[in-house]
C-alpha positions as CSV (number, residue, x, y, z in Angstrom):
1,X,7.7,47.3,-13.9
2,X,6.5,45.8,-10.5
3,X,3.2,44.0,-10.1
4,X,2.7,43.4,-6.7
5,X,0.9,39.9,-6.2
6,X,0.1,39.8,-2.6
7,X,1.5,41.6,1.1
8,X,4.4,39.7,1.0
9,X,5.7,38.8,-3.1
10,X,5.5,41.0,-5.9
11,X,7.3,40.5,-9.9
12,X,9.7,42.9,-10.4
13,X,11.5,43.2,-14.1
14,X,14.5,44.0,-15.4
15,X,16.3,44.6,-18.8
16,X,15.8,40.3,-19.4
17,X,14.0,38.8,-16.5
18,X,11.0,38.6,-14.6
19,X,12.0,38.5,-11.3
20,X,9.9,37.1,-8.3
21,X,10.7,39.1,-5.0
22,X,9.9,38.2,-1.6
23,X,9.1,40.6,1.5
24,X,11.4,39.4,4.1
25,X,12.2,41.5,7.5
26,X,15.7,42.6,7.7
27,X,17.9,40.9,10.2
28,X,20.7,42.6,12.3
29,X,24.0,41.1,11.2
30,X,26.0,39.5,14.0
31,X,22.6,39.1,15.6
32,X,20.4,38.3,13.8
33,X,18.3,40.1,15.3
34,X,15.0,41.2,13.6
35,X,15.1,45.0,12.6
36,X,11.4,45.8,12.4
37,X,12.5,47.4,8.9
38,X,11.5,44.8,5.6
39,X,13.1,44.6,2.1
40,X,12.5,42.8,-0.9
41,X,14.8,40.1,-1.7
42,X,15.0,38.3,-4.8
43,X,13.7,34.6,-4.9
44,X,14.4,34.0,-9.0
45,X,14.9,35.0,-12.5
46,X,12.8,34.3,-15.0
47,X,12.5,34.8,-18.6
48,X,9.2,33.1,-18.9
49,X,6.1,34.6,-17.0
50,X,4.5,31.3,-16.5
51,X,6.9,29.5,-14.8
52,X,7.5,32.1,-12.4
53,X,3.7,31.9,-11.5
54,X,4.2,28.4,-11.0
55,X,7.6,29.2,-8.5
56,X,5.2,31.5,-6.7
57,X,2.2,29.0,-6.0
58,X,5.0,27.0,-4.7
59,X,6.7,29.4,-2.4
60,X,3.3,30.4,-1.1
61,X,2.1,26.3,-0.3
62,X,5.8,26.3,1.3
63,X,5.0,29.1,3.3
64,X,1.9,27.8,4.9
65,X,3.2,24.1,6.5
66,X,1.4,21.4,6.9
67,X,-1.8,21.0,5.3
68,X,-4.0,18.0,4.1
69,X,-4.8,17.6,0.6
70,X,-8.6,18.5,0.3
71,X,-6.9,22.3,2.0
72,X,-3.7,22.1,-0.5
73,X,-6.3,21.9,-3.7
74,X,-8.5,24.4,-2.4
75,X,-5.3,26.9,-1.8
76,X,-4.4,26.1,-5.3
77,X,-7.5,27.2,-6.3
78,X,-7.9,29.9,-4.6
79,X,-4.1,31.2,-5.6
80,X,-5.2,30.6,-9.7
81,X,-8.0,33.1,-9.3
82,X,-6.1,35.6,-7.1
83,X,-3.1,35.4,-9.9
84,X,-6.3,35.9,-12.5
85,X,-7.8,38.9,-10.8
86,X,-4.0,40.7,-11.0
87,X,-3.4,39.8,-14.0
88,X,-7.0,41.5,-15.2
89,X,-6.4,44.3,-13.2
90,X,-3.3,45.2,-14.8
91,X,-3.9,44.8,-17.5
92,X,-1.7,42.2,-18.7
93,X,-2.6,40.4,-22.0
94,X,-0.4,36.8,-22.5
95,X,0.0,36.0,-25.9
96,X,0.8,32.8,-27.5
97,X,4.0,32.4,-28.6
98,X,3.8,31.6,-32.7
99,X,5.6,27.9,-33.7
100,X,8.3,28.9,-36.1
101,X,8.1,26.6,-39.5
102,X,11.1,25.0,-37.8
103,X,9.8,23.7,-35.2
């Protein structure tokens, strides 16, 4: 599966993980010397979708630099309903997980 969440990240999954990837142009390699050509690379693993939503709000309020706070909360905001509107368009349905009698 790959859900892409904006131009630049996107999940990708495999047999155990979720797995946030980020766009990154490809750099020559004594160089390093931008290519013009991008790949994905892999930021993290996750087994739980949550917390790589979290990793991905952060990445993206990394990304953008300095910022005061009023335009920090209003990013956050703005990045909850974006996640919203991808998760509705494809469909995803997140389940609670059941408490075991153990627990």
């Amino acid at each position: 599966m790959e859900l892409q969440l904006d131009d630049t990240y996107r999940i990708a999954t495999d047999k155990y993980n979720f797995i946030l990837e980020r766009n990154e142009e490809v750099l020559e390699l004594g160089t390093k010397i931008p290519t013009g050509k991008f790949k994905y690379k892999h930021v993290g693993y996750y087994n739980n979708l949550a917390i790589l939503l979290k990793r991905y709000v952060s990445e993206v309020i990394r990304d953008e630099g300095e910022s005061s706070v009023h335009t920090l909360i209003d990013r956050l905001n703005s990045l909850s309903n974006h996640i919203e509107k991808v998760v509705k368009k494809s469909n995803i349905v997140f389940v609670p997980k059941e408490k075991s009698k153990d627990e």
